[in-house]
N, CA, C and O atoms as CSV, one atom per row, in Angstrom:
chain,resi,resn,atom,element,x,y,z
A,1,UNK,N,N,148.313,217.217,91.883
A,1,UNK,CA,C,148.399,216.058,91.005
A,1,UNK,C,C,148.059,214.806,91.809
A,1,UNK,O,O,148.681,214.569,92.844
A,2,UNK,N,N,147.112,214.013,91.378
A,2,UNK,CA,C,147.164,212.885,92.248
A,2,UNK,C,C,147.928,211.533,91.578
A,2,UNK,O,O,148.315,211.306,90.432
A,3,UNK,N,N,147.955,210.929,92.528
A,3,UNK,CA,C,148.526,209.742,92.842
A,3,UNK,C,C,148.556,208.501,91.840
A,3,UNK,O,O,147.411,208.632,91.409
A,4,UNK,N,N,148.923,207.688,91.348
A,4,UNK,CA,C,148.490,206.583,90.835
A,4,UNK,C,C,148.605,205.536,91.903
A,4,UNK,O,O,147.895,204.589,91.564
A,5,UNK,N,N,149.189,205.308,93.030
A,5,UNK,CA,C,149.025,204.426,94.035
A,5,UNK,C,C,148.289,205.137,94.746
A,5,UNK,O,O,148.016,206.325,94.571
A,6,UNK,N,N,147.789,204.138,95.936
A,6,UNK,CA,C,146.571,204.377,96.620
A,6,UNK,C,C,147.260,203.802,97.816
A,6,UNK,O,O,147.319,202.632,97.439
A,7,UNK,N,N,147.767,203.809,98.881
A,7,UNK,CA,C,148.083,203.061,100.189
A,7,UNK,C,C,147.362,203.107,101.231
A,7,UNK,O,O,147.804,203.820,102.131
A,8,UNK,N,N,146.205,202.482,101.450
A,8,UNK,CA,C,145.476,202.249,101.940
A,8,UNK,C,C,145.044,201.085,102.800
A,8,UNK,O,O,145.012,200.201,101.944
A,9,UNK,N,N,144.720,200.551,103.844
A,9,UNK,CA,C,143.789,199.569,104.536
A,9,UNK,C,C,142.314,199.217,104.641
A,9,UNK,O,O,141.726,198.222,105.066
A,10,UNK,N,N,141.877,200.475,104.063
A,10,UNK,CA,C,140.561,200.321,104.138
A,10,UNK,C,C,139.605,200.212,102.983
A,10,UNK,O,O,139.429,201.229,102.312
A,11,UNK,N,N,138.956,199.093,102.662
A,11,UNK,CA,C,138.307,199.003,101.331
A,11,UNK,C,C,137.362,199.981,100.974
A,11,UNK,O,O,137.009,200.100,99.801
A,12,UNK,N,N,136.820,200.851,102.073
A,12,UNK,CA,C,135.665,201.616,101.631
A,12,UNK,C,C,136.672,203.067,101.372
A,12,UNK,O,O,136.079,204.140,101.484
A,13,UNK,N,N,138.098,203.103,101.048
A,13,UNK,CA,C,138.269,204.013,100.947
A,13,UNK,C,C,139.080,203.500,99.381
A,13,UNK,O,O,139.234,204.400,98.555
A,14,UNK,N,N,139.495,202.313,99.070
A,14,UNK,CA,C,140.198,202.204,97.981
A,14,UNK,C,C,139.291,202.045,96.630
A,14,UNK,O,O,139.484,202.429,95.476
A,15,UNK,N,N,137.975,201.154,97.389
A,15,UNK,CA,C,137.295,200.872,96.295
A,15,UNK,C,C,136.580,202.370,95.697
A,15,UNK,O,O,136.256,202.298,94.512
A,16,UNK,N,N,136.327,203.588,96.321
A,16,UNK,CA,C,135.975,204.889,95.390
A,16,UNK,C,C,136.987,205.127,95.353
A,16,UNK,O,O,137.011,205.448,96.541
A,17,UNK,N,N,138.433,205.360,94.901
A,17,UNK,CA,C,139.236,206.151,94.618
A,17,UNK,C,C,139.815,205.460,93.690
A,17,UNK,O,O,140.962,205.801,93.400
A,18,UNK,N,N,139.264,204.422,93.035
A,18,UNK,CA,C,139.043,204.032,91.452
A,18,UNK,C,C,137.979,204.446,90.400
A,18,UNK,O,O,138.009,204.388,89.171
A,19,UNK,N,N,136.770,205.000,91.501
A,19,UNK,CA,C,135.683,205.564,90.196
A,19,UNK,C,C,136.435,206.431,89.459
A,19,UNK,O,O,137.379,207.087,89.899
A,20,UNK,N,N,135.954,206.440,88.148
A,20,UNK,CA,C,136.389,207.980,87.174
A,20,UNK,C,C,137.878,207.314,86.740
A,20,UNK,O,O,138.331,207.828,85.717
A,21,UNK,N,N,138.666,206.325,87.302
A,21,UNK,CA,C,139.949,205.896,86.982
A,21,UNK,C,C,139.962,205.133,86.178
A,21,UNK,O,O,141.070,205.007,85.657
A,22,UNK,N,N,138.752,204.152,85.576
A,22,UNK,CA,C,138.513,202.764,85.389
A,22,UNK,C,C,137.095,203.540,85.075
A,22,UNK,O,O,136.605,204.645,85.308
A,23,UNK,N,N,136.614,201.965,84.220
A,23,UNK,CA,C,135.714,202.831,83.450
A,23,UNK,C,C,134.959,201.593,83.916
A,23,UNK,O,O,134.521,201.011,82.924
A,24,UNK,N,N,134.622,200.934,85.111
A,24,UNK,CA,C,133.899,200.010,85.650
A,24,UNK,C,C,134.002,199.696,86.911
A,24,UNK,O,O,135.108,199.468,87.401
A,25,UNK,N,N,132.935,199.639,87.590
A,25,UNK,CA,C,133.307,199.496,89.172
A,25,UNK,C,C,133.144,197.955,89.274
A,25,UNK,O,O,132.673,197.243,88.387
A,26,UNK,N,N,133.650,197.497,90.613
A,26,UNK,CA,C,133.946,196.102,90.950
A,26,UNK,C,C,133.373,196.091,92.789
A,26,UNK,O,O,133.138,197.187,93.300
A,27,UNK,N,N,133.231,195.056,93.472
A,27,UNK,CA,C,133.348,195.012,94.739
A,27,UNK,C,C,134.518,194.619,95.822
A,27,UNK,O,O,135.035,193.589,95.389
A,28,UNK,N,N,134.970,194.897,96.698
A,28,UNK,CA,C,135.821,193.965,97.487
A,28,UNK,C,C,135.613,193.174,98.534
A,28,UNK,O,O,134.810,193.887,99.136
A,29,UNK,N,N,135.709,192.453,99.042
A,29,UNK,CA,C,135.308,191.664,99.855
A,29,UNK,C,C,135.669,191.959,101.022
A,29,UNK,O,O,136.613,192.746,101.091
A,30,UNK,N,N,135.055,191.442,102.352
A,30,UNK,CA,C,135.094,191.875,103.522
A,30,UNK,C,C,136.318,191.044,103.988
A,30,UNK,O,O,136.241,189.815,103.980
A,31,UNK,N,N,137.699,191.822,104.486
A,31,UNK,CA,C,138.527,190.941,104.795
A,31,UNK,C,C,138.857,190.619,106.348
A,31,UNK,O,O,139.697,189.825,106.771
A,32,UNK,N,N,137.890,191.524,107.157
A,32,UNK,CA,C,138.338,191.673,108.621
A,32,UNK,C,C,138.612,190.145,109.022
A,32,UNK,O,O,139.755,189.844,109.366
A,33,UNK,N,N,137.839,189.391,108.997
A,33,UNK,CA,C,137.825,188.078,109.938
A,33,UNK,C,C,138.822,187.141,109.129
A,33,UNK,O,O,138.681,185.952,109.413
A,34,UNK,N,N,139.845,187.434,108.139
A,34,UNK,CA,C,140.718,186.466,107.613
A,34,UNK,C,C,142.137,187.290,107.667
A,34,UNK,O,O,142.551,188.415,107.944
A,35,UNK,N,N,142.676,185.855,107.171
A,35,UNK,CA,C,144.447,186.237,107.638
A,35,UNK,C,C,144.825,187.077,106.485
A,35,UNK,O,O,146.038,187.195,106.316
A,36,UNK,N,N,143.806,187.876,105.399
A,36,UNK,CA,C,144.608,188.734,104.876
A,36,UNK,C,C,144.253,190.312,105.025
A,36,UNK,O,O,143.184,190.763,105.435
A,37,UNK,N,N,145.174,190.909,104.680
A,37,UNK,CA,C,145.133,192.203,104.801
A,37,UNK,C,C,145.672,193.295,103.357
A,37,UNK,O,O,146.610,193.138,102.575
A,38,UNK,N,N,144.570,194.457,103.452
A,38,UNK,CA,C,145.030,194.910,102.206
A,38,UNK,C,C,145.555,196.416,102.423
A,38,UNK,O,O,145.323,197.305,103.242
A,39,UNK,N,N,146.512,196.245,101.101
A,39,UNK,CA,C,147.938,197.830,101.179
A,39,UNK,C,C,147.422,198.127,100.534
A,39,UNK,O,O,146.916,198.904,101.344
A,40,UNK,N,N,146.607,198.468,99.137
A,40,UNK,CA,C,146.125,199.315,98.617
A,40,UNK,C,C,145.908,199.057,97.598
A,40,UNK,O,O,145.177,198.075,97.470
A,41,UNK,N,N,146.380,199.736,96.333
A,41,UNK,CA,C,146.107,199.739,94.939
A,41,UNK,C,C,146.127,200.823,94.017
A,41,UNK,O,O,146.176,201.978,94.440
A,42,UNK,N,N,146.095,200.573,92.814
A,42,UNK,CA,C,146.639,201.479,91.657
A,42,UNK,C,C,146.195,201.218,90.132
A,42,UNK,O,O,146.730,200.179,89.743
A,43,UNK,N,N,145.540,201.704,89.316
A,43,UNK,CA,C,145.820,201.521,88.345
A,43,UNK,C,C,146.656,201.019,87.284
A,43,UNK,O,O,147.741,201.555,87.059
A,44,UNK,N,N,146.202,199.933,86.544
A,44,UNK,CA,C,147.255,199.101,85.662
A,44,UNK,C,C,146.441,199.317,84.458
A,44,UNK,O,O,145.286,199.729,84.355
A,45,UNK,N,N,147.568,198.829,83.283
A,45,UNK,CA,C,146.583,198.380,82.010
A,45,UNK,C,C,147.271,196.986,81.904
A,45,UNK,O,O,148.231,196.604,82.572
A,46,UNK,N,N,146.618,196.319,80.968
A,46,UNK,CA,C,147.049,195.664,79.862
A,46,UNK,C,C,146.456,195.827,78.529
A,46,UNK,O,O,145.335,195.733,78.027
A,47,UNK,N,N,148.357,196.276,77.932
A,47,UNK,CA,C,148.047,196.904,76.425
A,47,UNK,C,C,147.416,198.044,76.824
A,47,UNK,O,O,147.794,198.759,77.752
A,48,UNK,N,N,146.312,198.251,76.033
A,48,UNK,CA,C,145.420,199.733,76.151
A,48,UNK,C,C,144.230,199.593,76.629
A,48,UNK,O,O,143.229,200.178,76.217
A,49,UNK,N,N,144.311,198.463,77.918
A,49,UNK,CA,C,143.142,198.173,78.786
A,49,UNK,C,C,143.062,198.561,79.945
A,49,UNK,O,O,143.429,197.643,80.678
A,50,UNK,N,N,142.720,199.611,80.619
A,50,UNK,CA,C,142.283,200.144,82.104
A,50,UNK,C,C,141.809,199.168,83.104
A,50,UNK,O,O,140.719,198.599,83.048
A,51,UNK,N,N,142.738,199.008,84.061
A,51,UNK,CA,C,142.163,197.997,85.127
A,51,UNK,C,C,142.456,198.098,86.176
A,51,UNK,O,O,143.360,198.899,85.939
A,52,UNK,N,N,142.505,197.958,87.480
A,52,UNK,CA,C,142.381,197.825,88.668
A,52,UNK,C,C,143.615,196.967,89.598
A,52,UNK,O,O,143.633,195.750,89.417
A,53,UNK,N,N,144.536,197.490,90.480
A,53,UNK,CA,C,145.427,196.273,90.993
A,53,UNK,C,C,145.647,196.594,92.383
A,53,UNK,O,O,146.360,197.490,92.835
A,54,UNK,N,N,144.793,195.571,93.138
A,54,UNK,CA,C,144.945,195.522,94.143
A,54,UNK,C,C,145.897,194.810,95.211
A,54,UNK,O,O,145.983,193.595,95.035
A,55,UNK,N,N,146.592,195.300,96.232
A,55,UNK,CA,C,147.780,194.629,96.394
A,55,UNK,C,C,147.218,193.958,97.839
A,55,UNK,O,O,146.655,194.842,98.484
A,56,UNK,N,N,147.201,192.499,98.623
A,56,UNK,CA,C,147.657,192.296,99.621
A,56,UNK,C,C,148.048,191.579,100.258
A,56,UNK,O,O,147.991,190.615,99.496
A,57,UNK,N,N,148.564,191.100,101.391
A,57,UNK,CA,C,149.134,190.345,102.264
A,57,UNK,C,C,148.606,189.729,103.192
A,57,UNK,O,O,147.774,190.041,104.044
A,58,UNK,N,N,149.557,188.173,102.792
A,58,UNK,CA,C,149.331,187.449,103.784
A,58,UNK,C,C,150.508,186.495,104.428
A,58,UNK,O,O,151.164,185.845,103.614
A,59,UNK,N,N,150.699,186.412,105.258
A,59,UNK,CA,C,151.693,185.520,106.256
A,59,UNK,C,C,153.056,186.217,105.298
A,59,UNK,O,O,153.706,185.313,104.774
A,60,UNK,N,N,153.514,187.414,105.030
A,60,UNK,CA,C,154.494,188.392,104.528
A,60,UNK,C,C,154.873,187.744,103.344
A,60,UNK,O,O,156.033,187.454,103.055
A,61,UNK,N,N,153.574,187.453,102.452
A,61,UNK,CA,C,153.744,187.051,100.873
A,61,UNK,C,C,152.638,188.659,100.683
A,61,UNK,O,O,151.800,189.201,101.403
A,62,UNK,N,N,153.222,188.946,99.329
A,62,UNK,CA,C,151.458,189.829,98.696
A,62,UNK,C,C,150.985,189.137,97.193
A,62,UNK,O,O,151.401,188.436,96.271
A,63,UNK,N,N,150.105,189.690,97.552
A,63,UNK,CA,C,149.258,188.733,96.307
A,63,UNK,C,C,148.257,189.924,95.953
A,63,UNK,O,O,147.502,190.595,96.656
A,64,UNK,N,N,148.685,189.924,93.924
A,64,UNK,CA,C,148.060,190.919,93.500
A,64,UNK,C,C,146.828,190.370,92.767
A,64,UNK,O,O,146.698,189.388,92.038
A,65,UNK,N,N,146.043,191.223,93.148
A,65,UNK,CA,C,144.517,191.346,92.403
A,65,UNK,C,C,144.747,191.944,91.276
A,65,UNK,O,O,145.636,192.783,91.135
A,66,UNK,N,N,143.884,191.528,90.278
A,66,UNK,CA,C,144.001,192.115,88.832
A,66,UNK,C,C,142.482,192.278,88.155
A,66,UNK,O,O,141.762,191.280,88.107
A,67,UNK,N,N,142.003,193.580,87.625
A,67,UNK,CA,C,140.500,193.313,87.421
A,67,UNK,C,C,140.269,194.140,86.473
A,67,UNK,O,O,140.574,195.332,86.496
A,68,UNK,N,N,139.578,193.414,85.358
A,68,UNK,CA,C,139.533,193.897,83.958
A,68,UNK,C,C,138.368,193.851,83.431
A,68,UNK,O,O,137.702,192.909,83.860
A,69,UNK,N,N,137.793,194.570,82.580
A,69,UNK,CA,C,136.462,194.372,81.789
A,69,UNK,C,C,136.437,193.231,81.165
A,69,UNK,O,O,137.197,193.232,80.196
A,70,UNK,N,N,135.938,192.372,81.309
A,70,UNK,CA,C,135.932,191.209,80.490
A,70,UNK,C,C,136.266,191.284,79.072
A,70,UNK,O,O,137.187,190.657,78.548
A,71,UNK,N,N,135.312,192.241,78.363
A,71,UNK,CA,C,134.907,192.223,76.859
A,71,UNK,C,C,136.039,193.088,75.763
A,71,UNK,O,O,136.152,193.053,74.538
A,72,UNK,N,N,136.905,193.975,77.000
A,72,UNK,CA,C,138.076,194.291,76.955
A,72,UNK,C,C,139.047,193.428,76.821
A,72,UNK,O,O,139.826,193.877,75.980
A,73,UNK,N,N,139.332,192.607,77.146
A,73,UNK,CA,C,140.601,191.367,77.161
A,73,UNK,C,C,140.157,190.338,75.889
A,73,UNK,O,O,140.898,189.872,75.023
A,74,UNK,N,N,138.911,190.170,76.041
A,74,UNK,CA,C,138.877,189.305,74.356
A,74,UNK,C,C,139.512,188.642,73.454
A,74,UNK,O,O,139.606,187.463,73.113
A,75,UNK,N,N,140.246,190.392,72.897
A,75,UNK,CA,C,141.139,190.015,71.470
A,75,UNK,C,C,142.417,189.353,72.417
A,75,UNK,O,O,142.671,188.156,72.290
A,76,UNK,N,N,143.011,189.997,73.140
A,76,UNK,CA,C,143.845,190.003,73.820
A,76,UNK,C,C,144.271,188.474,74.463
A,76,UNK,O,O,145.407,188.056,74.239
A,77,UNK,N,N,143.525,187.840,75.091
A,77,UNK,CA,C,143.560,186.758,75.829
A,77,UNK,C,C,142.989,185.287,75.019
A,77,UNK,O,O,141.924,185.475,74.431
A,78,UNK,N,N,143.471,184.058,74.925
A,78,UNK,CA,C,142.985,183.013,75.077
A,78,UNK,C,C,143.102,181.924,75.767
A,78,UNK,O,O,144.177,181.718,76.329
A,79,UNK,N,N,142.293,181.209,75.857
A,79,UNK,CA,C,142.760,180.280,76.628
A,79,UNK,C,C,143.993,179.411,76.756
A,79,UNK,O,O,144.116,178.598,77.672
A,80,UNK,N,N,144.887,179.600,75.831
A,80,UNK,CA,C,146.248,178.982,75.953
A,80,UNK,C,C,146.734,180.184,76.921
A,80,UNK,O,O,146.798,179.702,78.052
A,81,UNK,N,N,146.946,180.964,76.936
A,81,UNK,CA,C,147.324,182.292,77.543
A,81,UNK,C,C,147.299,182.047,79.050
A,81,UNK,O,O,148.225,182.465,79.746
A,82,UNK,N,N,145.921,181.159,79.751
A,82,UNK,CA,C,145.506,181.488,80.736
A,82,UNK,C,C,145.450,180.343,81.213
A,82,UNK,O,O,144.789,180.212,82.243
A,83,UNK,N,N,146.312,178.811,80.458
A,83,UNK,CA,C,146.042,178.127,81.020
A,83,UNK,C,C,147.617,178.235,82.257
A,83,UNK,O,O,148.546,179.004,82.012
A,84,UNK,N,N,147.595,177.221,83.643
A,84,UNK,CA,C,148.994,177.438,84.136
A,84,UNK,C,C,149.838,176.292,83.483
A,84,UNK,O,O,149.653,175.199,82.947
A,85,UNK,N,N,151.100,177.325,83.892
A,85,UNK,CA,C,152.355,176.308,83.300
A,85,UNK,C,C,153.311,176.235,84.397
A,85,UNK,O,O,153.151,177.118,85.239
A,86,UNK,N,N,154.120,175.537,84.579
A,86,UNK,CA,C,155.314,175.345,85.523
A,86,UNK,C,C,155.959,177.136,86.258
A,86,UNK,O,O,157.145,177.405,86.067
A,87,UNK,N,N,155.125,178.096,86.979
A,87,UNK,CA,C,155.836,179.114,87.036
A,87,UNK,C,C,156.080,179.146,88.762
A,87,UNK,O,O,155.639,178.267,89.503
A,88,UNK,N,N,156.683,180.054,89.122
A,88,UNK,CA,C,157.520,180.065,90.377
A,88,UNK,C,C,156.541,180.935,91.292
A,88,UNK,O,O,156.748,181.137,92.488
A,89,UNK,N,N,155.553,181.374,90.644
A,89,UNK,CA,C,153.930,181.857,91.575
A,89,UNK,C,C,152.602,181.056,91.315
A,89,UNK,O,O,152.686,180.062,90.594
A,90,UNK,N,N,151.437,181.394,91.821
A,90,UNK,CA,C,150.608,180.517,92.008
A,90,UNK,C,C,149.447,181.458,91.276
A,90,UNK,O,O,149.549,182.669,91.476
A,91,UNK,N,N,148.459,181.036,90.525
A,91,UNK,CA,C,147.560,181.958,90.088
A,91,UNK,C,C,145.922,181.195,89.510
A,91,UNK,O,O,145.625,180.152,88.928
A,92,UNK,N,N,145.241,182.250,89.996
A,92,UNK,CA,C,143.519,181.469,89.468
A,92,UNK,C,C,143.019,182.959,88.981
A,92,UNK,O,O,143.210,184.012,89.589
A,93,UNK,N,N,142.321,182.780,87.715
A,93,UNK,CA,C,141.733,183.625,87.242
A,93,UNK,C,C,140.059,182.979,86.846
A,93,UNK,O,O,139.903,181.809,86.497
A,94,UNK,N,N,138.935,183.945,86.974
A,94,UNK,CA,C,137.680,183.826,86.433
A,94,UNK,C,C,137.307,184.908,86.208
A,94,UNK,O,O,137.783,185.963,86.625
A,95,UNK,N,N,136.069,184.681,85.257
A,95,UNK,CA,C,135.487,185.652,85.107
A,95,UNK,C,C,133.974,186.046,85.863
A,95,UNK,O,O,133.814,185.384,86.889
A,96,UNK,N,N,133.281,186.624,85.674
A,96,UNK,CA,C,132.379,187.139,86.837
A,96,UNK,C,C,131.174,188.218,86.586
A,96,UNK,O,O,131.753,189.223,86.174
A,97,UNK,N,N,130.137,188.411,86.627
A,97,UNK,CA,C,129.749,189.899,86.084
A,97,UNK,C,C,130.474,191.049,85.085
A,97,UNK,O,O,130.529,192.266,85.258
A,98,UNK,N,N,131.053,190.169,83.892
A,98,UNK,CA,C,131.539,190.667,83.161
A,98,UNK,C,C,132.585,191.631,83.357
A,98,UNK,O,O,133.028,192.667,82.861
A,99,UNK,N,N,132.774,190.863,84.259
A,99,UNK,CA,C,135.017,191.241,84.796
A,99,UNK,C,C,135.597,190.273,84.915
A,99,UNK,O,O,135.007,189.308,85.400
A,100,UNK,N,N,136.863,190.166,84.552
A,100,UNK,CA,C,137.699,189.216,84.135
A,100,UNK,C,C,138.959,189.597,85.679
A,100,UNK,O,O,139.562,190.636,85.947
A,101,UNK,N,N,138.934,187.957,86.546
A,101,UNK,CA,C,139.593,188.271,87.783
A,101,UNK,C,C,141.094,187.963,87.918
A,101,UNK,O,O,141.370,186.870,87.424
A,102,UNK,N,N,141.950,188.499,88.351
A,102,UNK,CA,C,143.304,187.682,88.203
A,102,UNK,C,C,143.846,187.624,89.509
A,102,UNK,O,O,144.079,188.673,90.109
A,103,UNK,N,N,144.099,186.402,90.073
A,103,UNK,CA,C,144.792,186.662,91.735
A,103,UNK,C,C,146.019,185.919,91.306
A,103,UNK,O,O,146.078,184.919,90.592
A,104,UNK,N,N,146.852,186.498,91.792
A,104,UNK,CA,C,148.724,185.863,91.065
A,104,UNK,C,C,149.332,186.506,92.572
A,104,UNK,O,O,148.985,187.482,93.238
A,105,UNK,N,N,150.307,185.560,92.742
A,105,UNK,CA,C,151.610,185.860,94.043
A,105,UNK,C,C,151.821,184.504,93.976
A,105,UNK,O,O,151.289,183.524,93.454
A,106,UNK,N,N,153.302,184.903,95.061
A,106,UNK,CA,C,154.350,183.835,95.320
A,106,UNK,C,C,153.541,183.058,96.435
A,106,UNK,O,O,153.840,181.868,96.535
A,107,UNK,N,N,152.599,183.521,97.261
A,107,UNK,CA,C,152.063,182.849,98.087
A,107,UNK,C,C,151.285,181.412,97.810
A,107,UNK,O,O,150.923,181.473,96.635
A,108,UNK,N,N,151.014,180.588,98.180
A,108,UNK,CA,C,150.509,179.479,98.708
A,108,UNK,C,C,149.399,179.240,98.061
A,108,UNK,O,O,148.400,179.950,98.173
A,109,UNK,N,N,149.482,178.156,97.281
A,109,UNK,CA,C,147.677,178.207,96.165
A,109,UNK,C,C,146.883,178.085,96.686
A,109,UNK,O,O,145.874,178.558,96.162
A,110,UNK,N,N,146.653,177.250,98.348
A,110,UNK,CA,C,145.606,177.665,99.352
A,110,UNK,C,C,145.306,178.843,99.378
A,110,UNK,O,O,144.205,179.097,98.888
A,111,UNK,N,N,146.085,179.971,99.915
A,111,UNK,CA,C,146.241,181.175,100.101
A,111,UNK,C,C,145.468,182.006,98.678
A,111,UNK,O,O,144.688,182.958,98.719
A,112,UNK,N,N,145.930,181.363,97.616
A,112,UNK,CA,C,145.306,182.221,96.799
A,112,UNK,C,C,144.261,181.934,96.184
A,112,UNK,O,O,143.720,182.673,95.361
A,113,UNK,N,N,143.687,180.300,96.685
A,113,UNK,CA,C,142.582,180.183,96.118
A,113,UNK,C,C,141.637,180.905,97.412
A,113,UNK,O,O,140.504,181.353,97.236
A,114,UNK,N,N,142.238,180.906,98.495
A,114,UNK,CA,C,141.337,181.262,99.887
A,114,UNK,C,C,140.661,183.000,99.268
A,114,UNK,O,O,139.451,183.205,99.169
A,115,UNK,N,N,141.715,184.053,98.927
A,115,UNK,CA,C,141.686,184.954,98.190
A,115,UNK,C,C,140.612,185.521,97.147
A,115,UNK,O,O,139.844,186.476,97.266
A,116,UNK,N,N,140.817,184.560,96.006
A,116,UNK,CA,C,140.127,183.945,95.131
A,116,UNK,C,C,138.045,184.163,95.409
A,116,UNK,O,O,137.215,184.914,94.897
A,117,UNK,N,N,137.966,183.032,96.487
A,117,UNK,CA,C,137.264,182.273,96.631
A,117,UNK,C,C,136.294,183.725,97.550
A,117,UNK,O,O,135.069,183.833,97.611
A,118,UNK,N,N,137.510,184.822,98.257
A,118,UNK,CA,C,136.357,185.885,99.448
A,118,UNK,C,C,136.256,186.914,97.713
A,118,UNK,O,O,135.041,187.061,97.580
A,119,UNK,N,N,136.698,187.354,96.924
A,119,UNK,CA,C,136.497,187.992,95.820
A,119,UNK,C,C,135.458,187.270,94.926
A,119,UNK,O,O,134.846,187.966,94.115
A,120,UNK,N,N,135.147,185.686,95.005
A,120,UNK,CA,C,133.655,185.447,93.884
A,120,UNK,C,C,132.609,185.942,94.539
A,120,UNK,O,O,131.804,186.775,94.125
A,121,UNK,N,N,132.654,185.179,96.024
A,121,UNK,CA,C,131.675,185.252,96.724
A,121,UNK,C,C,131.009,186.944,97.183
A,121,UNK,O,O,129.791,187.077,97.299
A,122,UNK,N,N,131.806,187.947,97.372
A,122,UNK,CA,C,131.661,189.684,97.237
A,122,UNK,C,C,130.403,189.986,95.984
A,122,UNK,O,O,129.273,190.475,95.985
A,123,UNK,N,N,131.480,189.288,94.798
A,123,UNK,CA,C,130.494,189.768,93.624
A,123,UNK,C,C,129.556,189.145,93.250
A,123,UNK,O,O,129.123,189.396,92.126
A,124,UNK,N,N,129.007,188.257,93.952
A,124,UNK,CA,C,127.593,187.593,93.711
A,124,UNK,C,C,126.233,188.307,94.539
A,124,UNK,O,O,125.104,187.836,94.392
């Protein structure tokens, strides 16, 4: 039986062990030369949407990745939904090659726009 977590460090081993899980592949970004580091990942939905959640760390905060078919979230999402409000984590979402991105943790909105910012630049 396999796994629904993935505990892993290495992106070339997390990012295939979502094919066939998810019904869309994504890229990850090269994290060697920055202060973060990644534990792995697992399958999530929202509602009855298949998506992707990648977990990792930085300065002993984690900060989860969230990655969805765009055209999937639709009904689901609007922009009131996604705008921020007063919450006790920090979060930036875009969309991208028709995936919809979510980076959310308690960490540091530097931190998660820094995050953010190595995940646009991957998928371009």
């Amino acid at each position: 039986m396999e796994s629904d977590l993935l505990i892993s460090t290495d992106r070339h081993t997390v990012k295939p062990w979502f094919q066939g899980k998810i019904p869309f592949a994504f890229d990850l970004p090269e994290i060697q030369n920055s202060e973060f580091s990644l534990l792995g990942g697992r399958m999530t939905y929202l509602g009855q949407t298949p998506g992707a959640h990648l977990i990792y760390d930085v300065r002993k905060h984690h900060i989860s990745v969230f990655v969805f078919q765009e055209q999937s979230l639709r009904a689901r999402l609007d922009e009131n939904s996604l705008s921020p409000k007063k919450l006790s984590f920090n979060m930036e979402t875009w969309s991208q090659g028709g995936l919809r991105y979510f980076v959310i943790g308690d960490a540091s909105a530097a931190d998660i726009s820094s995050l953010a910012k190595l995940f646009k630049t991957s998928a371009s």
